[in-house]
N, CA, C and O atoms as CSV, one atom per row, in Angstrom:
chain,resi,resn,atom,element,x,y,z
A,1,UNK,N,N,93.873,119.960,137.887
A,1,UNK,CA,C,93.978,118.593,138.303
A,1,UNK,C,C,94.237,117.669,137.117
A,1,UNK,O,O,95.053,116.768,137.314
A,2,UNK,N,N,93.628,117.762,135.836
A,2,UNK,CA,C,93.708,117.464,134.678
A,2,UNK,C,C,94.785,117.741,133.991
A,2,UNK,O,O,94.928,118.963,133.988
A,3,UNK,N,N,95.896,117.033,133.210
A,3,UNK,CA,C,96.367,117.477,131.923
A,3,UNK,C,C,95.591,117.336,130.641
A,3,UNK,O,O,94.885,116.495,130.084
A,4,UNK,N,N,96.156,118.834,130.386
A,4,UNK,CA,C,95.154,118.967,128.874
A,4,UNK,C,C,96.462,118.305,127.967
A,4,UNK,O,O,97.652,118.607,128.050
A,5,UNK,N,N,95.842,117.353,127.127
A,5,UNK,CA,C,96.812,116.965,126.468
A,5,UNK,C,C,96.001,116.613,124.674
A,5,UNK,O,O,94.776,116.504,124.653
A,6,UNK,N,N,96.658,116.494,123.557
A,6,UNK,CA,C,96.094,116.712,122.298
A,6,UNK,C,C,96.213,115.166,122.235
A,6,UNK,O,O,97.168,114.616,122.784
A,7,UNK,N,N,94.892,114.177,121.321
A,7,UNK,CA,C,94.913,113.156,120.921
A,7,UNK,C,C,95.572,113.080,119.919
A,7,UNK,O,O,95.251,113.899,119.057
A,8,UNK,N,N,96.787,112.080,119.550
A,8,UNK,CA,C,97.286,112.072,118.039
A,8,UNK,C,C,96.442,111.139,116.890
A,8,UNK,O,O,95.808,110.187,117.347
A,9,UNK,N,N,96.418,111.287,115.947
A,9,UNK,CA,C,95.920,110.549,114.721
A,9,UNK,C,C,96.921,109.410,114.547
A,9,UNK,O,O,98.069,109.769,114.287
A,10,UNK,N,N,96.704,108.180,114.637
A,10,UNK,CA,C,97.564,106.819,114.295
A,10,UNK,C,C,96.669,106.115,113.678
A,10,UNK,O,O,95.625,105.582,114.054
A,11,UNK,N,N,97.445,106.209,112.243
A,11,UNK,CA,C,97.728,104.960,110.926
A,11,UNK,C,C,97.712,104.103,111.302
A,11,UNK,O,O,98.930,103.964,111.411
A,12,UNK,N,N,97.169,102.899,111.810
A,12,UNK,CA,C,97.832,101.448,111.806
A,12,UNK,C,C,97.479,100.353,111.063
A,12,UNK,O,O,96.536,99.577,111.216
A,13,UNK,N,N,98.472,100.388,110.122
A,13,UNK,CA,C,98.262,98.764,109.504
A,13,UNK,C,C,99.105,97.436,109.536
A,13,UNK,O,O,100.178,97.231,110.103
A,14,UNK,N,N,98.377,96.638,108.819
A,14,UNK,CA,C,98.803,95.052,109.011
A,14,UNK,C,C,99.373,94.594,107.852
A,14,UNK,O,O,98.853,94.779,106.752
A,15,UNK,N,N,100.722,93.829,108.069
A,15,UNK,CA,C,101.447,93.547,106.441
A,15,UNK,C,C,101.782,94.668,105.954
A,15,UNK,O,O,101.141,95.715,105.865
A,16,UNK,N,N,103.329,94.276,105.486
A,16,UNK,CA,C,103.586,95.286,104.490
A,16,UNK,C,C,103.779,95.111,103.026
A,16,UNK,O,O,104.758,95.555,102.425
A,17,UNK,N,N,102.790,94.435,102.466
A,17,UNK,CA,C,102.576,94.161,101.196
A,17,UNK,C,C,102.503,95.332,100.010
A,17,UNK,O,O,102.857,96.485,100.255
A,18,UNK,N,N,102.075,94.979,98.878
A,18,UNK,CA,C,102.172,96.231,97.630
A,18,UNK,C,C,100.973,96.962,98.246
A,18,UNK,O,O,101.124,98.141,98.567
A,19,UNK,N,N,99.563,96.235,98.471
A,19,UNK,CA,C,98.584,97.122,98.868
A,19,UNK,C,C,98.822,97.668,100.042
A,19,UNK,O,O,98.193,98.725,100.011
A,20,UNK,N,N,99.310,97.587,100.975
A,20,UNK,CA,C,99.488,98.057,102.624
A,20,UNK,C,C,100.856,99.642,101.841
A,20,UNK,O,O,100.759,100.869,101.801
A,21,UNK,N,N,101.703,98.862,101.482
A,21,UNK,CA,C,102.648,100.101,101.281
A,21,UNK,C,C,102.570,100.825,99.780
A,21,UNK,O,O,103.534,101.535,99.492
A,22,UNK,N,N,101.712,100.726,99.002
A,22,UNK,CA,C,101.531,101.133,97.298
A,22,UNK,C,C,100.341,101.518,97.846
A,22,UNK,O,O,100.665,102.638,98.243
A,23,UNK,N,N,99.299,101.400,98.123
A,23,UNK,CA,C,97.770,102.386,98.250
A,23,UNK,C,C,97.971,102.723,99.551
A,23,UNK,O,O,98.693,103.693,99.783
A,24,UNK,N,N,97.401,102.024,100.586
A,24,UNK,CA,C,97.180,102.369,102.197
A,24,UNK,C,C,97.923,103.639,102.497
A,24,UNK,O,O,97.593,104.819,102.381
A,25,UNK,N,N,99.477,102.812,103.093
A,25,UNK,CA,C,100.118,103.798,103.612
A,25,UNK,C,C,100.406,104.788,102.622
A,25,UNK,O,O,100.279,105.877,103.181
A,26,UNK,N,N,100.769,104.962,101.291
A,26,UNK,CA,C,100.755,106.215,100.718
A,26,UNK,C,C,99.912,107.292,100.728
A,26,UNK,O,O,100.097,108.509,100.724
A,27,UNK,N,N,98.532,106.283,100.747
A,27,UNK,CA,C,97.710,107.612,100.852
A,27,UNK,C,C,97.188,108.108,101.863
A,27,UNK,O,O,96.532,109.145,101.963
A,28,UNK,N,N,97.560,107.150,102.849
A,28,UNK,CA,C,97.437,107.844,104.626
A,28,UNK,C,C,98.289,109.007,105.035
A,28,UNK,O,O,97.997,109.972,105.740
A,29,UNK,N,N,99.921,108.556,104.159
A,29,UNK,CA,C,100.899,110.012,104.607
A,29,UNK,C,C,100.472,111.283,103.498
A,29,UNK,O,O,100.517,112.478,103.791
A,30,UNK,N,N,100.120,110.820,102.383
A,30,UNK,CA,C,99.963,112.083,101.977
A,30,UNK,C,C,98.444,112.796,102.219
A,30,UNK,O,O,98.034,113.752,101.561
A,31,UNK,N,N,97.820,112.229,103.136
A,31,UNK,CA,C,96.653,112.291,103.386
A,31,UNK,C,C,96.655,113.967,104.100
A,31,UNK,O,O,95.893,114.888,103.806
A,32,UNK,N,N,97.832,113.965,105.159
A,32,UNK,CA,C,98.163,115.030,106.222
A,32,UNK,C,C,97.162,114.675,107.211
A,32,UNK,O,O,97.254,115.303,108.266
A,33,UNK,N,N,96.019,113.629,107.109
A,33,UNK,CA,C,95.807,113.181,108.068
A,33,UNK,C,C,95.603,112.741,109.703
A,33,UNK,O,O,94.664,112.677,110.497
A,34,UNK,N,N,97.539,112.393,109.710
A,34,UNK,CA,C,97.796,111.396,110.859
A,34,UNK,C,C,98.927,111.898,111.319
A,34,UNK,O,O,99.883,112.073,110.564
A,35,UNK,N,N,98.965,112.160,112.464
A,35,UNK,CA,C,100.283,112.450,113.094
A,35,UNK,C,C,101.482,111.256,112.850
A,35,UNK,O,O,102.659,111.578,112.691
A,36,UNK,N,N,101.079,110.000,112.842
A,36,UNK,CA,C,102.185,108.898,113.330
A,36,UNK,C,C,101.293,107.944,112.048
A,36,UNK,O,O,100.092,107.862,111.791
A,37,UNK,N,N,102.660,107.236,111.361
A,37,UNK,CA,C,102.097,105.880,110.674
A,37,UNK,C,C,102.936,104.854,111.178
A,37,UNK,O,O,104.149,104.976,111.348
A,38,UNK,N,N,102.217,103.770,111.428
A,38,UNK,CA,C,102.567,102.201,112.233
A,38,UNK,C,C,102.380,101.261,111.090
A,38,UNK,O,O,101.294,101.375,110.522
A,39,UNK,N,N,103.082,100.486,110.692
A,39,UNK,CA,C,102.943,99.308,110.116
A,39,UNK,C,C,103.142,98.070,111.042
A,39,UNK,O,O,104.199,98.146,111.667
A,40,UNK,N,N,102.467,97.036,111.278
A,40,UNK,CA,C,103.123,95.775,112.001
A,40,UNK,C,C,103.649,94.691,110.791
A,40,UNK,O,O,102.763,94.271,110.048
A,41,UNK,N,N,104.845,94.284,110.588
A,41,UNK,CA,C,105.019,93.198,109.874
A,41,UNK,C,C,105.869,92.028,110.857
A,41,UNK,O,O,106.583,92.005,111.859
A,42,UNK,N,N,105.271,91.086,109.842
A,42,UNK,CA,C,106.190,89.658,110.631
A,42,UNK,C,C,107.621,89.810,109.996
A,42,UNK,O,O,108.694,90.073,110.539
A,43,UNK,N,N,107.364,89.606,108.912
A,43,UNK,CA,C,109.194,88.970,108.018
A,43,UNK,C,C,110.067,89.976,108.362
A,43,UNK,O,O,110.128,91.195,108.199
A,44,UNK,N,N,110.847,88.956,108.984
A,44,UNK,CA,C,112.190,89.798,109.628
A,44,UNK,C,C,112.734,90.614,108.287
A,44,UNK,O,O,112.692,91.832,108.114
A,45,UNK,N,N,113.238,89.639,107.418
A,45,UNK,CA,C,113.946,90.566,105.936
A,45,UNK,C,C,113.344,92.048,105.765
A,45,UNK,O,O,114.046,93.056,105.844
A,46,UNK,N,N,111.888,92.059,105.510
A,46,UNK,CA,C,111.020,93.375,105.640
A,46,UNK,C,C,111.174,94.516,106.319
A,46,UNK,O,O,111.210,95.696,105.971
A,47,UNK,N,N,111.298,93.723,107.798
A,47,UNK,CA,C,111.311,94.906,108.635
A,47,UNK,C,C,113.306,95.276,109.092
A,47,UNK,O,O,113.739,96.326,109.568
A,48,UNK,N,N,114.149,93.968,108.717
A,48,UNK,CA,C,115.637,94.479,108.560
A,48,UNK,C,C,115.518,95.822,107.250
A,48,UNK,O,O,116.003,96.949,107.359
A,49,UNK,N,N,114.853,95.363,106.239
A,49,UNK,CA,C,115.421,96.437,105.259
A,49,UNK,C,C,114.719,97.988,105.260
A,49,UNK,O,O,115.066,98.856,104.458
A,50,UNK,N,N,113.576,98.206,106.393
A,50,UNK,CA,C,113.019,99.378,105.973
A,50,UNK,C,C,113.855,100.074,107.151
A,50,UNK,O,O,114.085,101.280,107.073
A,51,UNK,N,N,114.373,99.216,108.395
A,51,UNK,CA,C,114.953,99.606,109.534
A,51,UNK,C,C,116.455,100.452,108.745
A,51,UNK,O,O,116.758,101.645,108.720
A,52,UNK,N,N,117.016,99.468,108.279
A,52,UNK,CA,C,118.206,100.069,107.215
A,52,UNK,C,C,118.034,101.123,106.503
A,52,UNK,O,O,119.061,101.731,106.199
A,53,UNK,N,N,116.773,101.638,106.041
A,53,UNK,CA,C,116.789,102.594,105.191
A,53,UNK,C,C,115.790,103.686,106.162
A,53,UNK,O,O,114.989,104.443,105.614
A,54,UNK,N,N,115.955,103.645,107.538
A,54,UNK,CA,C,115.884,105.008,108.178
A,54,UNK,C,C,114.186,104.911,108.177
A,54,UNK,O,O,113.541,105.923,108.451
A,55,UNK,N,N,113.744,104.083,107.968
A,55,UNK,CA,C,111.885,103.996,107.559
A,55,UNK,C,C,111.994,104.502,106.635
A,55,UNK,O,O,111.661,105.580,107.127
A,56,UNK,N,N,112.157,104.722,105.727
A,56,UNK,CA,C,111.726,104.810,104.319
A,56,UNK,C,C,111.316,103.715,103.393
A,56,UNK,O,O,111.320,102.572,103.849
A,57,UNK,N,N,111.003,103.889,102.295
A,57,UNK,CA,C,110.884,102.568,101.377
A,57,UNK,C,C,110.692,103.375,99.653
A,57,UNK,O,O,110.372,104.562,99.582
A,58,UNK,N,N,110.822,102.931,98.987
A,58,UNK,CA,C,110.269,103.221,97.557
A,58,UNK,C,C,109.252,102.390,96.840
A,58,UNK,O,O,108.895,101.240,97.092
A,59,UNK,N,N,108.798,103.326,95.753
A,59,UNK,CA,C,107.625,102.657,94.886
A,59,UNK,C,C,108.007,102.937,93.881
A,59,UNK,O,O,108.620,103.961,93.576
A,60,UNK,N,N,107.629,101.865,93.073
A,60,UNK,CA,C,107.400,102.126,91.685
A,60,UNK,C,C,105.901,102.337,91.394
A,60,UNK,O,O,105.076,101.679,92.028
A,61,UNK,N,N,105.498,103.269,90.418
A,61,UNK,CA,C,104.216,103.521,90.033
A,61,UNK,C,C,104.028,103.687,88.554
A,61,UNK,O,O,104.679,104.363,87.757
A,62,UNK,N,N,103.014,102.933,88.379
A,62,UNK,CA,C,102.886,102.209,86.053
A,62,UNK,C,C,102.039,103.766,86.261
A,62,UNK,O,O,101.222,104.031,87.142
A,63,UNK,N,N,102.552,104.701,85.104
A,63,UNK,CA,C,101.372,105.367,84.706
A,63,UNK,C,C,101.578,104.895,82.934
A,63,UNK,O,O,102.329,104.021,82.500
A,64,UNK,N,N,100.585,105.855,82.100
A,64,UNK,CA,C,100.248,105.551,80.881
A,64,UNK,C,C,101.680,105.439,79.827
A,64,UNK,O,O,101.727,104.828,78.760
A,65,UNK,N,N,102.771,106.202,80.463
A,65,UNK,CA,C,104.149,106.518,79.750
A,65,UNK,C,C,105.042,105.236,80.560
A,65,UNK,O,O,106.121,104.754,80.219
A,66,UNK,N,N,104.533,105.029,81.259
A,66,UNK,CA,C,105.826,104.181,81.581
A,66,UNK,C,C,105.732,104.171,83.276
A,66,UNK,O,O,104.768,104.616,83.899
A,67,UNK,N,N,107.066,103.503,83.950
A,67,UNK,CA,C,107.269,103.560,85.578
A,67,UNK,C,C,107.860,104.424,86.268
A,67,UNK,O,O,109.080,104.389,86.106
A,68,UNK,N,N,107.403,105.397,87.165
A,68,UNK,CA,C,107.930,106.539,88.018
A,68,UNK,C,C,108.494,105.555,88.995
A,68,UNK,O,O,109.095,105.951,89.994
């Protein structure tokens, strides 16, 4: 009578700022965590340019030598 069905793990955060996309969400996907990551942002520009790049985005990261 029931479907057996599996609960997924969902990420969801607010803003996509340096902390939301430089700590949060990085370390939620590499967490293995979460099935699904959600960001909500307002600024259209934001969400035109990550839409353009397929959801992806890049970081830069300072270590002691310099920026990866």
């Amino acid at each position: 009578m029931f479907k057996s069905w599996k609960m997924s793990k969902v990420f969801v955060g607010f803003g996509f700022g340096a902390i939301q996309a430089g700590l949060f969400l990085k370390e939620a996907g590499n967490s293995g965590n979460f099935d699904r990551l959600i960001v909500s942002e307002i600024s259209p520009s934001i969400v035109e340019n990550i839409r353009a790049n397929k959801g992806f985005y890049g970081l830069n990261i300072a270590t002691d030598e310099g920026i990866d």
